[in-house]
N, CA, C and O atoms as a printed pandas DataFrame, in Angstrom:
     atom_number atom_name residue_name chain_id  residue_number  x_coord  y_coord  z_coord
0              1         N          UNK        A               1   97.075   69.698   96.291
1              2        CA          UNK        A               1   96.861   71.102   96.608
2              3         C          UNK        A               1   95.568   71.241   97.408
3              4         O          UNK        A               1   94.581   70.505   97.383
4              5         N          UNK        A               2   95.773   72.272   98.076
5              6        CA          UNK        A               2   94.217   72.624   98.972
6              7         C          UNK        A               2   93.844   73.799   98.675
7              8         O          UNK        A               2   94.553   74.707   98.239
8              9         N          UNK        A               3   92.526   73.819   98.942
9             10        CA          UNK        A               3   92.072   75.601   98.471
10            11         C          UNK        A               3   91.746   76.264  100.051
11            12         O          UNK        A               3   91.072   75.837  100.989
12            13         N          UNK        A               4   92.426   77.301   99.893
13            14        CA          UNK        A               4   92.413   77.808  101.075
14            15         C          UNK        A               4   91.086   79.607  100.374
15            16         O          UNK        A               4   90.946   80.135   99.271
16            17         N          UNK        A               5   90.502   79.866  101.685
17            18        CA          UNK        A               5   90.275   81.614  101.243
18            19         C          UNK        A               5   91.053   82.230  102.184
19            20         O          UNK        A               5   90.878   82.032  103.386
20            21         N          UNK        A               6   92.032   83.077  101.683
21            22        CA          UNK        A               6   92.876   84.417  102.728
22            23         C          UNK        A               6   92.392   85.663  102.861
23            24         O          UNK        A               6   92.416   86.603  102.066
24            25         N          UNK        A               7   91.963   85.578  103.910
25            26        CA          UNK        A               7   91.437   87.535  104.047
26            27         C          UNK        A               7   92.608   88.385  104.773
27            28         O          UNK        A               7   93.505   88.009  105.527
28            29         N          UNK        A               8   92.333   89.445  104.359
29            30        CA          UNK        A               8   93.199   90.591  105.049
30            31         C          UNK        A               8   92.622   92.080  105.173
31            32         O          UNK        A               8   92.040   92.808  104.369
32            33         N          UNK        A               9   93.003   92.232  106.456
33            34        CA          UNK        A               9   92.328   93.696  106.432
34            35         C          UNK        A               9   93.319   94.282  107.185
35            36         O          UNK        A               9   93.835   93.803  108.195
36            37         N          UNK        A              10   93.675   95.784  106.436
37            38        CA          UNK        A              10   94.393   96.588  107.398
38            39         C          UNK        A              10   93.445   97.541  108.309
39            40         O          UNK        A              10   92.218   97.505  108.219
40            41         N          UNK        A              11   94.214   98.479  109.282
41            42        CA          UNK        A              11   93.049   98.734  110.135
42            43         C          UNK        A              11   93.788  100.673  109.194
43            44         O          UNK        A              11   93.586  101.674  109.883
44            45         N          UNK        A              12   94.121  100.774  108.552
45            46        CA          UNK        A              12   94.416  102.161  107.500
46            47         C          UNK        A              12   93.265  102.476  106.839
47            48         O          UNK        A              12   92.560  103.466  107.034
48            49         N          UNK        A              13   93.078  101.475  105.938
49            50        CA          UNK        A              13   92.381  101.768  104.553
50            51         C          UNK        A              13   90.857  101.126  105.550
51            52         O          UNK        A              13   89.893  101.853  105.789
52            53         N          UNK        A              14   90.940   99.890  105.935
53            54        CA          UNK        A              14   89.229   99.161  106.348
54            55         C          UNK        A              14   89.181   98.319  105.171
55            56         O          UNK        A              14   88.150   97.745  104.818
56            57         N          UNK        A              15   90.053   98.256  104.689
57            58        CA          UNK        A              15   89.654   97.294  103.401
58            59         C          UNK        A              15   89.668   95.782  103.209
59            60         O          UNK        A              15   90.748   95.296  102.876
60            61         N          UNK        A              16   88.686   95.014  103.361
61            62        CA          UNK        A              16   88.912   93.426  103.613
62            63         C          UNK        A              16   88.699   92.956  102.170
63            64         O          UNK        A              16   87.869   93.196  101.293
64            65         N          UNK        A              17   89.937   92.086  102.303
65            66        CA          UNK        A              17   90.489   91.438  101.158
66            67         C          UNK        A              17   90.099   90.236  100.713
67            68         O          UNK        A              17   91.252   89.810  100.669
68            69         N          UNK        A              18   89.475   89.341  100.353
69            70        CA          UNK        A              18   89.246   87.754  100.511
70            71         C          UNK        A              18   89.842   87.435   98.808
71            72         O          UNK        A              18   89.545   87.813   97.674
72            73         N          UNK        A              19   90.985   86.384   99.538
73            74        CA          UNK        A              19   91.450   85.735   97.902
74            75         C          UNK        A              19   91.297   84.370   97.847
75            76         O          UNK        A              19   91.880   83.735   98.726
76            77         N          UNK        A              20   90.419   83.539   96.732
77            78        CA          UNK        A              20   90.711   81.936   96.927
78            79         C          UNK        A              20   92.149   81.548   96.429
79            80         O          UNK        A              20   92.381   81.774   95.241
80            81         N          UNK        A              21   93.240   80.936   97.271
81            82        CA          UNK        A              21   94.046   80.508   96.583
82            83         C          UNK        A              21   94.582   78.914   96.929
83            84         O          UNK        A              21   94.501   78.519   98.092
84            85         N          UNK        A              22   95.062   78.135   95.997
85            86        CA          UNK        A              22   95.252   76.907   96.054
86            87         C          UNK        A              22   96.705   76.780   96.315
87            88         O          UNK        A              22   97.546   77.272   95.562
88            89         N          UNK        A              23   97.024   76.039   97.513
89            90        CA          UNK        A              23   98.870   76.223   97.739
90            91         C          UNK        A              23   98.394   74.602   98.548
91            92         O          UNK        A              23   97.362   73.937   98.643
92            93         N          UNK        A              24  100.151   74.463   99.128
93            94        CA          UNK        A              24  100.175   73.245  100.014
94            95         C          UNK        A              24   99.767   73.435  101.246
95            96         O          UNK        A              24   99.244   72.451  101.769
96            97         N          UNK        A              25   99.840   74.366  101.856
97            98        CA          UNK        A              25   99.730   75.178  102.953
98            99         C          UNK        A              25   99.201   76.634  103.512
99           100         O          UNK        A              25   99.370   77.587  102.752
100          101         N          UNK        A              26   98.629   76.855  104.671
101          102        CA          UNK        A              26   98.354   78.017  104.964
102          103         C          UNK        A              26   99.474   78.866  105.042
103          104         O          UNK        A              26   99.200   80.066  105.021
104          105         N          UNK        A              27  100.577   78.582  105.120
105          106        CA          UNK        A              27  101.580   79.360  105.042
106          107         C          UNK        A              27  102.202   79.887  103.414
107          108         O          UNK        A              27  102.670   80.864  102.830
108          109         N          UNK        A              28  101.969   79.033  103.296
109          110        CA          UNK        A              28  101.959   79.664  101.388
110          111         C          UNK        A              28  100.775   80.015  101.023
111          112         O          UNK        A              28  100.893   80.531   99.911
112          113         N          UNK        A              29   99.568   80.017  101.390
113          114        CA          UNK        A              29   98.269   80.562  100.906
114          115         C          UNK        A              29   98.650   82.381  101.530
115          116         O          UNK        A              29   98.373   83.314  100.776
116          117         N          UNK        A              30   99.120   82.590  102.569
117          118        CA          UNK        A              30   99.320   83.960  102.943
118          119         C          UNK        A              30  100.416   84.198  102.487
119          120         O          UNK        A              30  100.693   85.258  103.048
120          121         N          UNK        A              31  101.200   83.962  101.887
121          122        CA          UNK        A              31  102.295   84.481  101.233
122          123         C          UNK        A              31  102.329   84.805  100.193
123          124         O          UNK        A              31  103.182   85.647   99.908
124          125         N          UNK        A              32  101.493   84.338   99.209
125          126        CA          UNK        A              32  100.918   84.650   97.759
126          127         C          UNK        A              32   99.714   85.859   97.845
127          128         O          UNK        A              32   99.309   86.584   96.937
128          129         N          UNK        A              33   99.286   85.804   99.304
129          130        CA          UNK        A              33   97.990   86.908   98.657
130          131         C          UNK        A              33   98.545   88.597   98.461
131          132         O          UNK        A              33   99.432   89.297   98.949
132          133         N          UNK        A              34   97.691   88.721   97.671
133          134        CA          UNK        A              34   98.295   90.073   96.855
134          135         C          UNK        A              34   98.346   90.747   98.163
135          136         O          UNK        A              34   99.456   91.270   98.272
136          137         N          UNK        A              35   97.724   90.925   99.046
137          138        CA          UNK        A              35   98.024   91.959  100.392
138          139         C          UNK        A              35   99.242   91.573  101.407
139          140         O          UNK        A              35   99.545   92.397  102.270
140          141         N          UNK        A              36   99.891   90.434  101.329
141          142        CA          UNK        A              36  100.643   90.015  102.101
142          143         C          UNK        A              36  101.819   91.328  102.663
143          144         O          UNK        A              36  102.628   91.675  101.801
144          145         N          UNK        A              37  101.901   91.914  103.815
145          146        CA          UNK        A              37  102.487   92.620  103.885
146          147         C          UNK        A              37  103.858   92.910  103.860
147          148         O          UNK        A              37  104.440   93.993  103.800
148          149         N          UNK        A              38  104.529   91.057  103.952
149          150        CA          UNK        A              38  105.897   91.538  103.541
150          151         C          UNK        A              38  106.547   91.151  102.601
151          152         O          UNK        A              38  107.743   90.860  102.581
152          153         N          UNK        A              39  105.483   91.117  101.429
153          154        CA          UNK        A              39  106.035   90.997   99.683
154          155         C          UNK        A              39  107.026   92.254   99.892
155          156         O          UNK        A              39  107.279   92.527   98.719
156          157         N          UNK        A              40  107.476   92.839  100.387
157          158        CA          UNK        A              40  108.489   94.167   99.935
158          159         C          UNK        A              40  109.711   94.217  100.994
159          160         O          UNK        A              40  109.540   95.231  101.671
160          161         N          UNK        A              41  110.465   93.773  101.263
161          162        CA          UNK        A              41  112.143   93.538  102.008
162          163         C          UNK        A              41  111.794   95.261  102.703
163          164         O          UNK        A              41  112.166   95.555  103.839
164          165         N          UNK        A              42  111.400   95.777  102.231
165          166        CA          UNK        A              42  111.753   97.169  103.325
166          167         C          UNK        A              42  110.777   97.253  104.325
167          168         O          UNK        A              42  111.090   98.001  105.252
168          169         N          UNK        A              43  109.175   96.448  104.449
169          170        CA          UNK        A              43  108.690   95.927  105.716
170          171         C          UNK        A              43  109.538   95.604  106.363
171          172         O          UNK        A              43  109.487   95.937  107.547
172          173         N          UNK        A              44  110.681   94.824  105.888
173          174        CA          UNK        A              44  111.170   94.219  107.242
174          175         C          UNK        A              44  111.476   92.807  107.209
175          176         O          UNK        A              44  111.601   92.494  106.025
176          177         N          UNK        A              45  111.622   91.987  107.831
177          178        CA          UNK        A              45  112.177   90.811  108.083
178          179         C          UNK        A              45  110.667   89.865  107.807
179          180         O          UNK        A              45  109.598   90.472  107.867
180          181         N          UNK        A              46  110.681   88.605  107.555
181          182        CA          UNK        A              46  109.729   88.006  107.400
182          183         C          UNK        A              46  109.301   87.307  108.438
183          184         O          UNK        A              46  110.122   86.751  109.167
184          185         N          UNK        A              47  107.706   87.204  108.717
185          186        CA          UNK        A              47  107.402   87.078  110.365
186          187         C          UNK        A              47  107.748   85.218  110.716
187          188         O          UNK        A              47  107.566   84.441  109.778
188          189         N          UNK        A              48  108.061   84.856  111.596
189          190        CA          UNK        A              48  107.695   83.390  111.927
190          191         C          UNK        A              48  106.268   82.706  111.394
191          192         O          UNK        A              48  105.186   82.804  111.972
192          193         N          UNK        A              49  106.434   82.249  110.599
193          194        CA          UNK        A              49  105.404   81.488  110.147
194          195         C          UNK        A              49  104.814   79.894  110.645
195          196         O          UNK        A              49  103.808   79.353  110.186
196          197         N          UNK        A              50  105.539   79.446  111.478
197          198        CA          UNK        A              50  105.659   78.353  112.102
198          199         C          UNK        A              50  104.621   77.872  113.388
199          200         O          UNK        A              50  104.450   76.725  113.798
200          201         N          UNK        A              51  104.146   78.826  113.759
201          202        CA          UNK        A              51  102.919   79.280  114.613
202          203         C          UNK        A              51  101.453   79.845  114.021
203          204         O          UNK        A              51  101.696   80.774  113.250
204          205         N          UNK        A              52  100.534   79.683  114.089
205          206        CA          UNK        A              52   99.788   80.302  113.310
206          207         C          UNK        A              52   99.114   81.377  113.625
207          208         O          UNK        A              52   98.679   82.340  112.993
208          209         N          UNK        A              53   99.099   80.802  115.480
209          210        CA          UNK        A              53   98.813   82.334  116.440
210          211         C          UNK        A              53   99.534   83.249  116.280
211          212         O          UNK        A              53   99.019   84.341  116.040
212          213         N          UNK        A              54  101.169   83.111  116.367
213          214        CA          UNK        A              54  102.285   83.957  116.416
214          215         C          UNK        A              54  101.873   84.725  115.083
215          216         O          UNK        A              54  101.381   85.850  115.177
216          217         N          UNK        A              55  101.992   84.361  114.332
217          218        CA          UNK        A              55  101.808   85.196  112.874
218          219         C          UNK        A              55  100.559   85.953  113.026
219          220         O          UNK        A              55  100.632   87.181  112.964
220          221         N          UNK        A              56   99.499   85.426  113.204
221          222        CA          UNK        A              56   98.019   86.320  113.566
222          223         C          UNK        A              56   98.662   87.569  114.308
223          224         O          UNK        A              56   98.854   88.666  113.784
224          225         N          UNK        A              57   99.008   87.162  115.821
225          226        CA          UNK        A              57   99.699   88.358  116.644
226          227         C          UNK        A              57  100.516   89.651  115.859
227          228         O          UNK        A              57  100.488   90.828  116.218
228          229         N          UNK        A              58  101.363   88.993  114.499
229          230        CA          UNK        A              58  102.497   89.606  114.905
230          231         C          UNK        A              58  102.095   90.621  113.362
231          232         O          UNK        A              58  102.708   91.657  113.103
232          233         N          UNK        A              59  101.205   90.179  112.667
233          234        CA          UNK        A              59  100.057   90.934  111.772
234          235         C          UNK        A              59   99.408   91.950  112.529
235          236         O          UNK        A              59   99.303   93.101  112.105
236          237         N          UNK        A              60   98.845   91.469  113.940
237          238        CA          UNK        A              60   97.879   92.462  114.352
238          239         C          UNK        A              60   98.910   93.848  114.971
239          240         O          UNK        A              60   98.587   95.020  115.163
240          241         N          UNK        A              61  100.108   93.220  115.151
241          242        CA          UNK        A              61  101.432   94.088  116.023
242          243         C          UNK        A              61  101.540   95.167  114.419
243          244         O          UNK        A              61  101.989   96.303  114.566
244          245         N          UNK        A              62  101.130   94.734  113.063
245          246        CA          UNK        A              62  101.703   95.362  112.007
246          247         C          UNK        A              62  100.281   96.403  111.673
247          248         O          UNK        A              62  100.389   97.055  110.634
248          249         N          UNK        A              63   99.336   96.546  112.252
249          250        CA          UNK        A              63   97.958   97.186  111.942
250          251         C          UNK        A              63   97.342   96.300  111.348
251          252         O          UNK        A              63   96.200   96.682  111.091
252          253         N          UNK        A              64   97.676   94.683  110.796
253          254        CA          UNK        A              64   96.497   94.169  110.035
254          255         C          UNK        A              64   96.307   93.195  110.245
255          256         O          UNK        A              64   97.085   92.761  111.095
256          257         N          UNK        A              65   95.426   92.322  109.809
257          258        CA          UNK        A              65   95.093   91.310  110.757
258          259         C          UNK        A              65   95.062   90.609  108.840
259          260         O          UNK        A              65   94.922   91.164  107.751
260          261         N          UNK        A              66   95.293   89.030  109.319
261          262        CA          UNK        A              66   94.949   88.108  108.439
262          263         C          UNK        A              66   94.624   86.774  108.445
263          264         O          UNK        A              66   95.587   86.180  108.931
264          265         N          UNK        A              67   93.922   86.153  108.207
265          266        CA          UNK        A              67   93.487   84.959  108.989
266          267         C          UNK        A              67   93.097   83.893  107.224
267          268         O          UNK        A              67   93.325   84.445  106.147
268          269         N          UNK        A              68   92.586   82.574  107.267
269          270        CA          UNK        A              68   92.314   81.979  106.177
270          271         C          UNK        A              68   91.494   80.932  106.679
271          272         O          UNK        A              68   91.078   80.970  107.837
272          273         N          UNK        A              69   91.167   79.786  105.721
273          274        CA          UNK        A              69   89.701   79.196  106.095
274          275         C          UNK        A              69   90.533   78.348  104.893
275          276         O          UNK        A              69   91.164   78.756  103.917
276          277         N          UNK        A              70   90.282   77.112  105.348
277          278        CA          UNK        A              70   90.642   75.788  104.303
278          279         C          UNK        A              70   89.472   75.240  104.064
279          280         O          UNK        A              70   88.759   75.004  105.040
280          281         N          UNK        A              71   89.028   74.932  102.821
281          282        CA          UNK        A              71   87.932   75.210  101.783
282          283         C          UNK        A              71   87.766   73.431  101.591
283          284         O          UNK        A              71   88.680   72.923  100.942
284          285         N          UNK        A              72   86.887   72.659  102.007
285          286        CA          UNK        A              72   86.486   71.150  101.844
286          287         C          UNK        A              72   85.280   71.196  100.611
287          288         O          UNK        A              72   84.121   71.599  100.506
288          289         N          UNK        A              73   86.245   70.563   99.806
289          290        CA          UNK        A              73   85.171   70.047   98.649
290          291         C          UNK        A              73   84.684   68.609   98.827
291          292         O          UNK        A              73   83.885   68.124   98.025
């Protein structure tokens, strides 16, 4: 496992989020954080995750931006 930190901020509220979470991947580190915006099927379809720019983009296309930082012990 790796420890990643996930931030999120929507540009609504201004509220920046920072969560430490331990997954295999940055793609599962943003999928677990409590802000992830499409924990809920009526957002919408789930973004390409396969890119890491594309997903940044397609967050910022959603009002929020989210980015993470892989944590070296």
């Amino acid at each position: 496992m790796t420890t990643f930190v996930v931030g999120h901020i929507n540009w609504s509220e201004n509220e920046l989020r920072l969560e430490k979470i331990e997954a295999q991947s940055w793609q599962t580190a943003v999928s677990v954080h409590s802000k992830f915006p499409w924990k809920d099927e009526a957002q919408g379809d789930q973004p390409d995750m396969s890119d890491p720019e594309q997903f940044k983009q397609t967050c910022f296309d959603c009002d929020c931006m989210m980015n993470w930082l892989e944590v070296q012990s």
